[in-house]
N, C-alpha and C positions, 0 to 999 in steps of 0.2 A: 604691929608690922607695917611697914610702910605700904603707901597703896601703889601701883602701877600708876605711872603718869597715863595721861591720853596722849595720842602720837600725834605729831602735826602733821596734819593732812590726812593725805589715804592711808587708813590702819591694817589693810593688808600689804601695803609697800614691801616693808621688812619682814614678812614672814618667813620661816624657812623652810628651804627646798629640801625635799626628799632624796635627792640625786644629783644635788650639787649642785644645781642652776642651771640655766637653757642651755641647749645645746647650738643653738643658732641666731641669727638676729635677722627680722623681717617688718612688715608694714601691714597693719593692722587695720581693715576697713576703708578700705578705698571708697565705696560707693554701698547701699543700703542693700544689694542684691550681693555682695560677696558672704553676707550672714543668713543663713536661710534655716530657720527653723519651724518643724509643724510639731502640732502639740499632739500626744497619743494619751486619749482618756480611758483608753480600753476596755469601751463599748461603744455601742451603737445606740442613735434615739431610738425609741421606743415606738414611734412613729402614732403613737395618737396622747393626748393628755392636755392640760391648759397653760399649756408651756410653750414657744415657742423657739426648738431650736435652729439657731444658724453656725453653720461652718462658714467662717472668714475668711480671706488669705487677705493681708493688708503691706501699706510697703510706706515705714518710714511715718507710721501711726501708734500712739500706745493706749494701752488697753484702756486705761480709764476715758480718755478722749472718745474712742469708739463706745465705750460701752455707754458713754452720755449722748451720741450721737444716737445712738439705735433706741435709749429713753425718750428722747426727743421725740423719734417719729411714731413711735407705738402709742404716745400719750402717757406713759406709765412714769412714776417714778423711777429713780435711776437702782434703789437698791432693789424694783423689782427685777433687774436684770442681772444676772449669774455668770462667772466663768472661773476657771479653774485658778488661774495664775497670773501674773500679771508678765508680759514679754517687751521685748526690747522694741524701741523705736524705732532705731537707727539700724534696721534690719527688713528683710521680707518674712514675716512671719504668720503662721495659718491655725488659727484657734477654734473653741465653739464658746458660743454664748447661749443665754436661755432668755428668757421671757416670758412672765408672766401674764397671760391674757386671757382669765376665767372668763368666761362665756363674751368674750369677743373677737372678732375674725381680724385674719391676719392682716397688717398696712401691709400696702405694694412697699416689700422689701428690696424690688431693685433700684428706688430711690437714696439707698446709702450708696449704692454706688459709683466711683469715677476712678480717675487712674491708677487712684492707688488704693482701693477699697473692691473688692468681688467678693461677692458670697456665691459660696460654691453649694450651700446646702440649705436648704430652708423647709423643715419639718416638724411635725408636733412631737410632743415627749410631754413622758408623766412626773418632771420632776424640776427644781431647780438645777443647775451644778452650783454646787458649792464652792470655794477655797480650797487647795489641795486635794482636790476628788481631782484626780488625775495619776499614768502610771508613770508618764515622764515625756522629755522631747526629744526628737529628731533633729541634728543639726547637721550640715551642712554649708562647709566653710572656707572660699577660697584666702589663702593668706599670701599675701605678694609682695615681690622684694625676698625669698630665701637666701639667707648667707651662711652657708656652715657644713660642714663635711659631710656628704651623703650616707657614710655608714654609720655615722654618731645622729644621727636624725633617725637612720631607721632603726638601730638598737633602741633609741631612747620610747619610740614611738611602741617597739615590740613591749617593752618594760610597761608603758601604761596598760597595755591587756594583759599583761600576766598579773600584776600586783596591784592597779588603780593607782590611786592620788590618794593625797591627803585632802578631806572632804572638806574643805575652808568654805565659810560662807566670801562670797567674794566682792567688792568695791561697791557697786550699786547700793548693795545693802545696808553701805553707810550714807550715802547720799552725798551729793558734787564736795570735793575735797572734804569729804571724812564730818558735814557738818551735822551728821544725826546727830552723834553721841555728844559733840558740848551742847548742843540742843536739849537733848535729853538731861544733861548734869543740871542745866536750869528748871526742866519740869520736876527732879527729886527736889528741886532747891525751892520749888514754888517761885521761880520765878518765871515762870511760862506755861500758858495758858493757851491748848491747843484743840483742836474738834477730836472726834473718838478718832479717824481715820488715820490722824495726824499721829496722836497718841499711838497708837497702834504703831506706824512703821517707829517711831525712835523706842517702844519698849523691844522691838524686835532687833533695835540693829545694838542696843545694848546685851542681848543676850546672845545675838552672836558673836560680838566681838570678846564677851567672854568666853564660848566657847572656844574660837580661835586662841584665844590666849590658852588655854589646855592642850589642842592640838597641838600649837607649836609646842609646849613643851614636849610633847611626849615625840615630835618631830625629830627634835633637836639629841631626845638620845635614843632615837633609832628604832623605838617600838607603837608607833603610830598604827602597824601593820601586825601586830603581833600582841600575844595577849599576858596581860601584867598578873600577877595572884590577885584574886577578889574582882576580879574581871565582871562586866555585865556586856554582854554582846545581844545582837541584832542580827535578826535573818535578813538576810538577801532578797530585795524584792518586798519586803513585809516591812510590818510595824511592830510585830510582835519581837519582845527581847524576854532576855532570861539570863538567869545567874542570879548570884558569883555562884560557883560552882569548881571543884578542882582540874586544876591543865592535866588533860591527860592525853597519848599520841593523837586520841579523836577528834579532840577540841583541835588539836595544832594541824590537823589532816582539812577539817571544815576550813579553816583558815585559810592554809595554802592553797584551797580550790574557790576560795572567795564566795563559798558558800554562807560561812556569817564574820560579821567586824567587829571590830572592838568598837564602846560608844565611849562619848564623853556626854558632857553635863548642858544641859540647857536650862539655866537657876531659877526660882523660882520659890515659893512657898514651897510646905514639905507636902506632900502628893503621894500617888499609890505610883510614882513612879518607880522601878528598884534601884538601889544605892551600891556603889560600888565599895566593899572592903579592904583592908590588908594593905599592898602595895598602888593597887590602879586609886583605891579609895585615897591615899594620906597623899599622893601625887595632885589629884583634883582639891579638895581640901587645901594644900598648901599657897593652890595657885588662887583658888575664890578669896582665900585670907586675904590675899595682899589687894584681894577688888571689893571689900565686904560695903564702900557704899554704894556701889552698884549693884551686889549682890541684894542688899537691904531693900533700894528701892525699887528693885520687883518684887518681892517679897512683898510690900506696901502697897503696892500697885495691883494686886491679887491675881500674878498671873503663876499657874501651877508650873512645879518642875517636871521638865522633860527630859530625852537625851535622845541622840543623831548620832547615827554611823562614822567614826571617823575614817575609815574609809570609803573611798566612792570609784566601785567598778567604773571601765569606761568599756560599753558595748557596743559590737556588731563595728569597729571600727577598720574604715578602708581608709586608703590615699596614696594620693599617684600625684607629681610631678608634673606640671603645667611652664615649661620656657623655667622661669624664675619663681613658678608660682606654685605653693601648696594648698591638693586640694586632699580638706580633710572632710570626713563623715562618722558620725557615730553617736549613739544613743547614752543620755544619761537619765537617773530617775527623778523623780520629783524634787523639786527644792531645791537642786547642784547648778550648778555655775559652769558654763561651757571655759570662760578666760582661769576657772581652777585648774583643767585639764591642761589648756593650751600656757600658762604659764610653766610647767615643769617641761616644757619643749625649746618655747620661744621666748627670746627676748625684744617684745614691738615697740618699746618705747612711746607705749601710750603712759599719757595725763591718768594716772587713776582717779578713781572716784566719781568722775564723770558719769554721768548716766550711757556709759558704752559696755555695757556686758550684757551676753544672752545668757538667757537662764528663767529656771521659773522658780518664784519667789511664793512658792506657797507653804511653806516653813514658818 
């Protein structure tokens, strides 16, 4: 079977739209305070242990830079420092970190600070945070420049909370013009030789871009949102999935209240992940065939199969009209992509791939 070429450039460019494409065209990111996202871990420090947590708010800083800043002052190494997700630069955004400082007392923490670094919280806790220990973020998004018909802006915006998006990983996640994945074709190829960190984002931005390639098809004839025979879905809010299991009105009832989603494939060795059968099963299958050497070298690469919602609720969403300006607000969960949402809206004629998308990448 022939394989899928790689796309030039940004590999989510050509994906397809759920609803036909934007409904409007605007300008995207004027200034680092029109993106404003806080991270919600959903809990509290613990308030004693040999950890030290700080709540951040930072403006037009990214995580790894701060998180080597705050190694520096503590004296610790950098991987003793923790945090959920990695967030957007080019934004104002409010995270925690941790720190590890067995039987040592706290540096004067208001030394990270200056105009664009405040810590708002700084208290002990009994634990690292890990990678994706988090329930999701808060965003908050002036978008400026709107051009497009008021009632087709507000249908479309109604449509994202009744039914979500298609849960694409989105541009970032291939790195400035799409250069993870031939990146990555040279490390299956042994021709590139990279640190673990390194390693890590290109097996990851290979695995989502496969994934995407499943999405879209199942985009393209219309059951993205809807469950195929031999289905394996994903609760709401969780991690726990189940199936295949037969369609019956209950299953299509969960569905329509966006209670659970259909998933697709995140490839990978064979795992105690479950396998979809039947129709959803020969559909993924057909699509991995035509990517088997990328499918192979993760497989090689020893990282286990998983699978992801292909749908992604958009919650608690408001916005209101500012002159020419839209302001949006609304909650996604862990791992989603804010420019996934706002692309079945708008058309901003941003440069994909750039490192300009909020989101947290702990997927």
């Amino acid at each position: 079977m022939t394989e899928i070429p790689l796309p030039a450039g940004d590999p989510t460019r050509d994906l397809p739209y759920a609803r036909g494409g934007p409904v409007a065209t605007a300008d995207l990111r004027a200034q680092p305070e029109d993106f404003q996202v806080d991270e919600e871990l959903g809990y509290e420090p613990s308030g004693a242990g040999e950890h030290a947590f700080l709540r951040v708010r930072k403006r037009s800083q990214n995580t790894h830079d701060l998180a080597r800043r705050i190694a520096q002052l503590a004296g610790v190494p950098q991987m003793a420092v923790g945090y959920a997700g990695l967030k957007d630069k080019l934004a104002v955004t409010t995270q925690a970190f941790t720190v590890q400082l067995a039987g040592r007392p706290d540096p004067d923490w208001t030394a990270l600070q200056d105009d664009d670094v405040q810590v708002l919280l700084a208290v002990r806790h009994h634990r690292k945070i890990r990678r994706g220990a988090l329930r999701g973020n808060r965003f908050r998004i002036r978008i400026r420049g709107v051009v497009g018909d008021a009632a087709q802006l507000a249908e479309r915006l109604a449509q994202l909370v009744a039914r979500g998006v298609p849960n694409y990983f989105g541009p970032q996640r291939f790195g400035i013009n799409g250069n993870n994945l031939p990146r990555a074709r040279q490390l299956f190829e042994g021709r590139l030789r990279v640190q673990r960190e390194q390693r890590g984002l290109l097996l990851s931005a290979v695995r989502s871009w496969l994934f995407n390639q499943v999405l879209a098809e199942r985009v393209r004839h219309g059951n993205w949102d809807s469950a195929l025979p031999g289905e394996i879905f994903q609760l709401d809010g969780s991690q726990r999935q189940f199936g295949p299991e037969p369609i019956d009105d209950r299953l299509r009832a969960r569905l329509a209240t966006l209670d659970i989603h259909p998933t697709g494939p995140l490839p990978g060795r064979a795992s105690r992940a479950l396998v979809p059968v039947e129709a959803a099963g020969a559909l993924e299958a057909a699509i991995l065939a035509s990517c088997s050497f990328w499918v192979a070298g993760l497989e090689r690469a020893g990282l286990d199969a998983e699978r992801r919602a292909l749908r992604l609720p958009v919650r608690d969403l408001v916005w209101s009209r500012e002159g020419g300006d839209l302001l949006l607000g609304f909650a996604l969960e862990a791992g989603a992509y804010a420019t996934t949402v706002l692309r079945e809206v708008l058309d901003t004629g941003v440069v994909q791939g750039a490192s300009r998308d909020l989101r947290d990448s702990s997927t």
